[in-house]
N, C-alpha and C positions, 0 to 999 in steps of 0.2 A: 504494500500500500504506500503510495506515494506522498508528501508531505500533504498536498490538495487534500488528495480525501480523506486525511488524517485528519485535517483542521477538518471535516466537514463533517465527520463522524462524531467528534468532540463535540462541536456545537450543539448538535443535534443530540446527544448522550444524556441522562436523565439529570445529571450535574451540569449541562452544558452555559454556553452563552444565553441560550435561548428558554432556559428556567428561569430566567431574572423577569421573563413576561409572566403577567399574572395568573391569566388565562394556560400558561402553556402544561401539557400533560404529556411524559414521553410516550414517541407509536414508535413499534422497530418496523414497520411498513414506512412509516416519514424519512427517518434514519437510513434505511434502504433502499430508498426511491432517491434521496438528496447524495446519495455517493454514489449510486448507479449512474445520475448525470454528473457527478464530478469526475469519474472516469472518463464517461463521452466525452465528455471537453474538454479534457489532457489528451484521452487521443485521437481528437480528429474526428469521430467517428460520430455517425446521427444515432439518433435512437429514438425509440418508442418506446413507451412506457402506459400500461393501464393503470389508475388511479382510484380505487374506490372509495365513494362519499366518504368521506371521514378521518380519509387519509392525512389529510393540512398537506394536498398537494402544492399549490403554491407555496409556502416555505420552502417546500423541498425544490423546487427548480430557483426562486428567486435567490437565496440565499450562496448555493453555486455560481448561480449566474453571474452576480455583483462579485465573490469574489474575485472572479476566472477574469471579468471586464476589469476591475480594479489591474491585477499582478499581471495582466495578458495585454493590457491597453487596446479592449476590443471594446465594441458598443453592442451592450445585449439588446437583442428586439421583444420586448415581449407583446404578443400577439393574442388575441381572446375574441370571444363570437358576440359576447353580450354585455352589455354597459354596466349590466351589475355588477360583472366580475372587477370592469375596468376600476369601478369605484370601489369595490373592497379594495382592491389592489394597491390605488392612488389614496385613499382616505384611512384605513386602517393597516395592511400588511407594511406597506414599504416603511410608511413612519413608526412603527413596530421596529421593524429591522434596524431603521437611522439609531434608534437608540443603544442599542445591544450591541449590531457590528462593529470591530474596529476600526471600520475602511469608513470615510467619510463618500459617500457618493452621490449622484445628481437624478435624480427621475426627471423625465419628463413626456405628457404626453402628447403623441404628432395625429394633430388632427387633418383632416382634407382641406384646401385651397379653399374650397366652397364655406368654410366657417368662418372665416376672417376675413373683416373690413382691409382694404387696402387704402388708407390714406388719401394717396394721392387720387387713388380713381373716384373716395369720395368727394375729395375737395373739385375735382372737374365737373361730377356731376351734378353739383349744385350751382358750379358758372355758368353751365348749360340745361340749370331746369327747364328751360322755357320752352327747348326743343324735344328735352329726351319725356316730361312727363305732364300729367294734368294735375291739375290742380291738388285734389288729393294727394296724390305720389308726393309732391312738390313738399307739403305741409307734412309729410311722414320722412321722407328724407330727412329736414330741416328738424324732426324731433330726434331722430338719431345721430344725428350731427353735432345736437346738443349733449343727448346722452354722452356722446363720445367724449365731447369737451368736460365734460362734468367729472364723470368716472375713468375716466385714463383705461376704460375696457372697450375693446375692439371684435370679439368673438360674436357670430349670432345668438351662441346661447347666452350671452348678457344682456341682452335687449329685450327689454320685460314686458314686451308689446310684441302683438303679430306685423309680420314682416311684410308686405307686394313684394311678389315673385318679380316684380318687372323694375320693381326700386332694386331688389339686393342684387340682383342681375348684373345692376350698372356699378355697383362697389365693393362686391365681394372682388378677391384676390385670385381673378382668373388669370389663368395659364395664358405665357406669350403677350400679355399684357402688364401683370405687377410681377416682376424679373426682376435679378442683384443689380442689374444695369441701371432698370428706371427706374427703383423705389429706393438706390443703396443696401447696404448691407448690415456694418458696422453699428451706423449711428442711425440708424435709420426711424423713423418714427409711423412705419407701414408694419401694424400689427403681426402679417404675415410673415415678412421679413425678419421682428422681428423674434417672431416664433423660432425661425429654422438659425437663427445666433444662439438662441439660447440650444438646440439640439445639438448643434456643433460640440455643444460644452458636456454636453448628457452623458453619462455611462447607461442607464437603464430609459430607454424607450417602450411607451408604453402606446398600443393602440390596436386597432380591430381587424382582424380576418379579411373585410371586406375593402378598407383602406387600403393592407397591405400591400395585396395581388392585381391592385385598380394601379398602386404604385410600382409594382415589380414587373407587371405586364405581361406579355406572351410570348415576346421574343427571347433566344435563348442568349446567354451572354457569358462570355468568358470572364467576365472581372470576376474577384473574390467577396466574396458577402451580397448580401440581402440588396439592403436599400442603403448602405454606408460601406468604404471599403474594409473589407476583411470584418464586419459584424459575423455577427452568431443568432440565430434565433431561436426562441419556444416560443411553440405553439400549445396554448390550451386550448379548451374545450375544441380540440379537431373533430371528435367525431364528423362534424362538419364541412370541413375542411375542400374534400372534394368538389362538393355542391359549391360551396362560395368561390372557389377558383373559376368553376367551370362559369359562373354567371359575369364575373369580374373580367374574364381575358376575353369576352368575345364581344364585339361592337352590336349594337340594336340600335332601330330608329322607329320613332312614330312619327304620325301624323305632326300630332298636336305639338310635339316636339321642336319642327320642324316650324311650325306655323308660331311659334310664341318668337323663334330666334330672326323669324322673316319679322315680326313687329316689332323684334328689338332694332331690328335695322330702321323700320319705319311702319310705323301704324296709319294706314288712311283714314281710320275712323277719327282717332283723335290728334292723328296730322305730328305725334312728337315720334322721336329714334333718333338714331344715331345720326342716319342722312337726311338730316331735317333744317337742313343748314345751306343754303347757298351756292357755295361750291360742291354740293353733293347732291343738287335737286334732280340732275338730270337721271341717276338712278333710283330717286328715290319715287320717283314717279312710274319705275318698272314693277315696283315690289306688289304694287296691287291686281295685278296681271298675273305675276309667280304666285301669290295667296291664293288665286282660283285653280291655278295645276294644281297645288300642292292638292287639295280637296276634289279635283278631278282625277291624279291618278290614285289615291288612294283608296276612291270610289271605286276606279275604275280596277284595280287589285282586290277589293272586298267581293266585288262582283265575281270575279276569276275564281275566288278562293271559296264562295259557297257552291261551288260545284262540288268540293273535295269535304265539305262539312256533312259527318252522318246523322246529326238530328240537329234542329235548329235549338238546343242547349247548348250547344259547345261553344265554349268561349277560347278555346283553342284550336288551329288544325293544322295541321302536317302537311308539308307542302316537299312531294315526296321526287321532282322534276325543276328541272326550270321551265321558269314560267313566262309565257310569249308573248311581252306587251311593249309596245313602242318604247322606245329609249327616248323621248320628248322631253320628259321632263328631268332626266338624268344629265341630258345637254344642257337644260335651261340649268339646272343647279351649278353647273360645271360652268356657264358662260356667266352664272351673276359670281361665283367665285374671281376669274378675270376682271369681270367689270369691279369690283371691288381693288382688287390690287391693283390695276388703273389709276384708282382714285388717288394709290399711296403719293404721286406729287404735289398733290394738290394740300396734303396734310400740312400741317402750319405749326405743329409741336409734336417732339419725338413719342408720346401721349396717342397723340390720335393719329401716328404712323402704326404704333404697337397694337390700338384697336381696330385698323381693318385688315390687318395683317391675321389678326386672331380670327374676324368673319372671314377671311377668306381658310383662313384652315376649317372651321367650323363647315362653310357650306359645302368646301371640296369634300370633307369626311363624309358628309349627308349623300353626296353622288356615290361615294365609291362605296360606303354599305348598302345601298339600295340595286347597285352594279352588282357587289358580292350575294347579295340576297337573291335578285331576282336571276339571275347566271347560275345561281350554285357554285360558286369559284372554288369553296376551301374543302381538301378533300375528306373523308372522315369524319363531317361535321352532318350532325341534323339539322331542318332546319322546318322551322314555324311560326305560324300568326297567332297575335292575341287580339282578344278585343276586349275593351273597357268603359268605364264613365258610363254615363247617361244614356239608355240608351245602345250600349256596346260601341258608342260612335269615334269611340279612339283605336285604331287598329298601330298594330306594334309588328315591327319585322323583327324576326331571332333567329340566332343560328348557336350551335352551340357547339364543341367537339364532342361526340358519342364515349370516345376512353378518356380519361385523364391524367392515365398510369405514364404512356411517354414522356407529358408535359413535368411531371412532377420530377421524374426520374431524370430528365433532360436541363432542369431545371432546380429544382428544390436540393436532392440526394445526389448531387455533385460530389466531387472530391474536393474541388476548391471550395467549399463551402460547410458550413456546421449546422446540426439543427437539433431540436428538442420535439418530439410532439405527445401530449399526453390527455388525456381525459378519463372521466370514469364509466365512459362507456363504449368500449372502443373492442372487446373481445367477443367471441362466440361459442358458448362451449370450454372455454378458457382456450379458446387459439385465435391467434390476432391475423388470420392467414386471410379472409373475408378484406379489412380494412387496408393490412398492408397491398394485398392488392391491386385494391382498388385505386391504389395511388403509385404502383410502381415501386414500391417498398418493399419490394421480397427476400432484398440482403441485406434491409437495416436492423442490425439489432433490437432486442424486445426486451419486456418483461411485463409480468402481471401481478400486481401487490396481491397481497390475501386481504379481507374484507379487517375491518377494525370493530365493527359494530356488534351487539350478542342477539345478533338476529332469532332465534330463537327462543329470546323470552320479550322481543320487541314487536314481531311481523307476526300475524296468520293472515293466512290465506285462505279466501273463500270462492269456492265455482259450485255455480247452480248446474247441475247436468243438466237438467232435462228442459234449458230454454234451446227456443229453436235457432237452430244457425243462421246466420244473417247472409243474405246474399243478394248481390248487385242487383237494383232497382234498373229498370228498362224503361228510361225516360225518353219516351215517344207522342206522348199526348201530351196537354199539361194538366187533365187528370189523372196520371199518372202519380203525379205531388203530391196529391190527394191522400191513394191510396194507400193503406196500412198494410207493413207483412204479419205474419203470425208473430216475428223476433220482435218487430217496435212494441207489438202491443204488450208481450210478456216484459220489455226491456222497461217501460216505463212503470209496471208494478214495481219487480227488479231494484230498479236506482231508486223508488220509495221506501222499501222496504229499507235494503243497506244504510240509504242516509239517516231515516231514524233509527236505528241498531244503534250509531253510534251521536244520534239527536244533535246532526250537522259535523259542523269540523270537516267537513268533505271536497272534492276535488273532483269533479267525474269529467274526462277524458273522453273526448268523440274524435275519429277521424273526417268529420265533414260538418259545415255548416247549417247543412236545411235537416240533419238529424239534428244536432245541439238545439237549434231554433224550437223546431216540434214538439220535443220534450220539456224544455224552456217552456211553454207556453200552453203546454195540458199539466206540466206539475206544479207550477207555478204560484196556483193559489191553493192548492191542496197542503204545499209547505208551507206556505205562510199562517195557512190556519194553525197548522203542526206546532207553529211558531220556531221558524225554521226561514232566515231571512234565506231567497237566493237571488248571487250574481250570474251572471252571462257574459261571458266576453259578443262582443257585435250588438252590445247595446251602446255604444255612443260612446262611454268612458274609457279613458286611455288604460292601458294594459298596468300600470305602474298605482295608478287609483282603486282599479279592479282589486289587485293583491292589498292592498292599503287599509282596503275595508273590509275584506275578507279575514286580514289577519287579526285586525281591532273585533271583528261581530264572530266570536270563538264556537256559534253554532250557526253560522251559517253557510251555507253550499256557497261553491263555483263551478260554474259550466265552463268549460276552455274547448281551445280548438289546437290547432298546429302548433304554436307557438310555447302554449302551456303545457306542452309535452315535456321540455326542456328549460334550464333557466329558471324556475320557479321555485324559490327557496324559502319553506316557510313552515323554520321548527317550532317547535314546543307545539302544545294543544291546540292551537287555530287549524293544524291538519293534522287529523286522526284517522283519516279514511281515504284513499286512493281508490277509486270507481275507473277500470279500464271498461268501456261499452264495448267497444271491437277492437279485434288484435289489426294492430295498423299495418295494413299492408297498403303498398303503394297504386292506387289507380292505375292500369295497364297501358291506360291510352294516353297518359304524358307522352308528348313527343320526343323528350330525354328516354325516357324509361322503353317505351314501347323501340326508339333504335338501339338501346342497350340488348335487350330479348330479342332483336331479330339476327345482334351481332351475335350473340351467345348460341342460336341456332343455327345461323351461316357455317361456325366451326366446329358443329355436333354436339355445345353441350346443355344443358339442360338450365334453361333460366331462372325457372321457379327457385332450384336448390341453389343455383349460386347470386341468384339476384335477391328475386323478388322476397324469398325466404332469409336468407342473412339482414336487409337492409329492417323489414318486419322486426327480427327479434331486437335489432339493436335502438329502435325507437320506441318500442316495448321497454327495456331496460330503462331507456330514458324515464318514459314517463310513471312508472310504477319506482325508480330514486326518487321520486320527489316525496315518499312517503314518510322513510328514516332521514334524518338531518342529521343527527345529535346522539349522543349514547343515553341519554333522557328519553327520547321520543319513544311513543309507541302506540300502534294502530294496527289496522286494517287495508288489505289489499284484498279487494275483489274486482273477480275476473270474467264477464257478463259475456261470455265470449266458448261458449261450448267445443266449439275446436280446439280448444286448448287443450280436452280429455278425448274429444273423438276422433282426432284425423292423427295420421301416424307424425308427423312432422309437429305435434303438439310440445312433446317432453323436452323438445330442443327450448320451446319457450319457459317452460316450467324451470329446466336445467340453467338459463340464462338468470335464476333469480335466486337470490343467499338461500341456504338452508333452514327451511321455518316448519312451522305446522302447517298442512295443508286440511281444510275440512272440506270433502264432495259433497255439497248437498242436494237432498232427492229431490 
């Protein structure tokens, strides 16, 4: 053992550094997991690691990490899917650590361009209210301008008012516009600017999954490290990981998209934008010409696309060829890109050179995704529509890569390069062969902590046998919505019964919205009578107020959906009851998923067991941790979901969960 994971062992030891914290209790799974990456990182080498609830797996990566950054003069990245994490992380672990550690060192965390006022672009766009906005805009600008002068805070989330998408447009710290060039560096007083002074100085970076890979991009790159040269990164909560890359590296375009960035150029209705000035009138007179293509081809592509749509519910569809439609408008996007850089002599400060120079990347990009979309250019890639808003009247072009094992492997599990990835839910059966693969991680190193919790005298588990198995609804009418199976109608006794058992404290888990809704809305007041308050996620309340109340009112239920699978943390007695309604298996006809299963059957093998089933239990796992938090806690997990005892692929889900009492009841 090397002097590293000496000091790392020591710390973590039940006398260590890390006993002078109040709260700290030794786990030899902590101790474990924290020298297993101090290893990684003395030699080179990535790794994965499974983490189960309870572990204090952050300790165990940050604690390495700072000191490997400190004695190694690297910048560690740390990277997470969800804000709660990022704020335990920033608000209690690291100033935890400042105390204890003997290394003094710097967190900081790197948010997107899109959060930061840029100075300069605001002080232009108040020289030029008159052109860029109406009167409103004008009067909201000018209150944040004050805020700014008041409070010396520059981020959107300091501004205690709702924002126009079309004011922060013109003063957020966009790309090719606020640069080291035109805003300074040093001394700069451009928020953004001087964000990335202060990261220069940083050992530990902190920020999200979805940032990172928006910043790391898709090309593959020989330099050393991440996003800094020769950094290091962990990754938590990966489970994830795949899905946020694949969404993050591929280009998409809408409509509306498209049609907000044409008015930022220039709005006919209310006559303000950019080119609303004199020496830019003669384009600015084309843009209401290009506002009617825009909504003519994408009419005219909507039209194309419900040929291939199989019931008029889908709000998605697969666009499985290229598709044969006049390249008009892909020329017009591509000739107002020229006509914009045209302009660039006419610009009168290096300011409003750097803003049409950003429109003309802006509109070039719009041709040549809509070129790569309707062509099918990128090989190996799906590719599909969405539709949204009001209506469904926002159609969205997507493409995605179908594997993501190359890019990661091509990319991420380089040799020049270090990584960390862990989460607590990331095995199958205890083999992590499922995950790693799916990312090209087949010769990165593992491990799997053992559980810390005494599940056993904390968990049972409850299955109704004899409810009916639930199976896809065949939405073809729209009496169809209507209609009840035999499983809703047993399901909603079912989650009556469970939640009084334990007279609320509950949590019940849907894979879909118009089941959650249903149920929502026939049990509704039967709990209330119960006196049994319930919430619903997709009633109006932001996700963060939902848990807020739910954990303050300690009998009463939450409905959740996708998101409450995951991320939801909320020990002691406000959750005593985990309700899984159906084991989550993923919808067949995602356009992702549906080319994964066709790739899987192209090469003989069998999708169900290597997709559809692996990805099922590991969302399963998710959402049934949300039950134990704490070595205090204890409840109930029931499992409304009969295939869990009758179909042979069941035990694999059963096996995916700690050792507890199980009761079958008749």
């Amino acid at each position: 053992m090397s002097n590293f994971t000496s000091e790392i062992e020591s710390i973590f030891s039940d006398k260590g550094l890390l006993s002078k914290l109040p709260d700290f209790e030794y786990r030899k799974p902590q101790q474990d997991m924290a020298v297993q990456i101090a290893e990684s990182l003395e030699d080179g080498t990535h790794f994965i690691v499974e983490a189960p609830t309870g572990v204090g797996k952050s300790f165990a990566y940050l604690v390495p990490s700072v000191i490997f950054s400190k004695t190694e003069k690297r910048k560690a990245i740390i990277s997470t899917c969800t804000i709660n994490l990022q704020e335990q992380l920033i608000k209690k672990d690291i100033p935890a650590l400042q105390k204890v550690l003997p290394y003094e060192f710097k967190p900081e965390i790197l948010k997107g361009r899109h959060n930061y006022i840029c100075t300069k672009r605001l002080n232009n766009a108040l020289i030029k209210k008159n052109n860029l906005f109406v009167d409103a805009e004008q009067e909201q600008l000018e209150k944040i301008y004050n805020h700014v002068q008041v409070t010396g805070q520059g981020t959107r989330q300091d501004i205690p008012f709702k924002i126009d998408e079309n004011v922060w447009s013109q003063i957020f710290a966009e790309e090719g516009v606020c640069t080291s060039k035109s805003c300074g560096s040093e001394n700069s007083n451009c928020f953004f600017q001087q964000a990335k002074v202060k990261l220069k100085d940083a050992d530990l970076i902190i920020l999200n999954h979805y940032l990172f890979f928006t910043l790391f991009g898709f090309y593959e790159r020989k330099s050393s490290g991440y996003l800094f040269a020769d950094d290091f990164a962990v990754f938590d909560e990966s489970h994830q990981i795949e899905q946020i890359a694949a969404e993050n590296v591929s280009p998409s375009v809408t409509k509306q998209q498209i049609r907000f960035w044409l008015y930022r150029l220039y709005n006919p209705k209310t006559q303000k934008g950019f080119l609303a000035n004199q020496r830019f009138s003669s384009l600015a007179n084309e843009i209401n010409g290009i506002l009617s293509e825009n909504e003519y081809f994408f009419d005219e592509i909507e039209q194309i696309l419900n040929s291939f749509r199989k019931n008029q519910f889908d709000n998605m569809i697969r666009v499985r060829e290229p598709i044969i439609i006049s390249d008009t408008y892909e020329r017009t996007l591509k000739g107002l890109a020229e006509s914009i850089l045209n302009l660039v002599p006419r610009a009168k400060t290096d300011d409003e050179e750097s803003e049409l120079k950003n429109y003309h990347t802006k509109c070039s990009a719009f041709a040549n995704t809509i070129n790569c979309f309707v062509n099918q250019k990128l090989d190996d890639h799906v590719y599909w529509a969405e539709f949204s808003g009001r209506a469904r009247s926002n159609t969205e072009l997507c493409m995605s890569p179908i594997d993501m094992a190359d890019y990661f492997r091509n990319n991420v599990f380089t040799e020049n390069r270090l990584s960390v990835m862990t989460s607590a839910t990331l095995s199958i059966s205890k083999s992590l062969h499922f995950f790693k693969r799916s990312i090209g991680a087949e010769m990165v190193k593992e491990s799997i902590l053992d559980p810390v919790f005494d599940y056993p005298n904390q968990m049972t588990i409850y299955i109704p046998k004899n409810i009916p198995e639930p199976k896809q609804k065949q939405l073809e009418k729209v009496s169809d919505f209507f209609e009840q199976s035999e499983y809703e109608k047993n399901l909603k006794e079912k989650i009556f019964e469970y939640i009084t058992m334990t007279n609320g404290g509950a949590l019940v888990l849907f894979t879909n919205s118009r089941l959650l809704r249903q149920m929502y809305e026939e049990l509704h007041e039967k709990l209330t009578e119960a006196g049994i308050d319930v919430y619903a996620q997709g009633d109006g309340m932001p996700k963060h107020k939902l848990l807020n109340d739910f954990k303050k009112n300690i009998n009463s239920v939450l409905f959740g959906v996708a998101s409450f699978w995951m991320g939801v943390d909320v020990p002691g007695s406000s959750l005593r009851n985990v309700i899984i309604t159906k084991l989550p298996f993923d919808v067949p006809d995602h356009p992702i998923i549906e080319a994964k299963i066709e790739a899987i059957v192209k090469r003989g093998g069998n999708p169900f067991m290597e997709l559809s089933l692996p990805s099922a239990i590991l969302k399963f796992k998710q959402g049934t941790g949300r039950l134990i938090r704490n070595k205090t806690d204890k409840g109930i997990l029931v499992i409304l979901d009969s295939r869990v005892i009758n179909k042979f692929y069941g035990k694999m889900f059963i096996n995916s969960l700690p050792e507890c009492e199980i009761v079958v009841e008749e």
